[in-house]
C-alpha positions as CSV (number, residue, x, y, z in Angstrom):
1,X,113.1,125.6,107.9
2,X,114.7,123.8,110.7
3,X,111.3,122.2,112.0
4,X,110.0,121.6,108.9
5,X,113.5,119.5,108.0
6,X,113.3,117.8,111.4
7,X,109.7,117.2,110.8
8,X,110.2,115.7,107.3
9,X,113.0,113.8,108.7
10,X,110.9,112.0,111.5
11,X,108.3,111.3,109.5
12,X,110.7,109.5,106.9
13,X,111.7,109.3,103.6
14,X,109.1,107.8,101.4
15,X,106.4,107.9,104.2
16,X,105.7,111.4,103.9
17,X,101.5,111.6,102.5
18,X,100.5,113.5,99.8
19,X,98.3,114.9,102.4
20,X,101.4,116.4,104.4
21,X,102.7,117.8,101.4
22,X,99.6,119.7,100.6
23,X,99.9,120.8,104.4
24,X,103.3,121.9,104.0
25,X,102.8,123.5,100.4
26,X,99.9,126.2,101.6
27,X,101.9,127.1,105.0
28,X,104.6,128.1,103.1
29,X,102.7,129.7,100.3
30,X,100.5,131.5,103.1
31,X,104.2,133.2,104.1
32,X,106.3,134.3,101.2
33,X,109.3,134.8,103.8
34,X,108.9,131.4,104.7
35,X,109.8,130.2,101.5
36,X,112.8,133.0,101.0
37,X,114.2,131.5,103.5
38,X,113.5,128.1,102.4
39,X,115.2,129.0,99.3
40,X,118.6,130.5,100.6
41,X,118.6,127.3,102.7
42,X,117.7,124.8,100.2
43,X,121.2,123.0,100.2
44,X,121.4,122.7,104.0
45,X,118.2,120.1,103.5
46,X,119.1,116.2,102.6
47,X,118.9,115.9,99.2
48,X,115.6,113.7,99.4
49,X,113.7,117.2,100.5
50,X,115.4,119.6,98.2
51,X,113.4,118.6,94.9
52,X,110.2,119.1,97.6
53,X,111.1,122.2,98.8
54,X,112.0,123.6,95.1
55,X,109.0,122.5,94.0
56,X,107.1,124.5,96.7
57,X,109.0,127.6,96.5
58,X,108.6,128.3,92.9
């Protein structure tokens, strides 16, 4: 979760692609304890990746 946060954050708020998104969405979906994890650490994340990382947790 960390490095994805750090990665999200160098990249930039509205400059993220929808082509890193899709990146990020099958990673995590290709390891379900990534996204537990992603999900008890949701709040830690600045609130500009939370509705992101909801999203690809479902």
């Amino acid at each position: 979760m960390a490095m994805l946060v750090q990665a999200l954050r160098n990249i930039g708020k509205g400059n993220v692609t929808n082509e890193e998104m899709s990146a990020i969405y099958r990673l995590i979906q290709d390891n379900p304890a990534e996204a537990q994890l992603i999900k008890k650490d949701i709040s830690l994340a600045p609130a500009w990746m939370q509705n992101f990382f909801k999203e690809i947790t479902k």
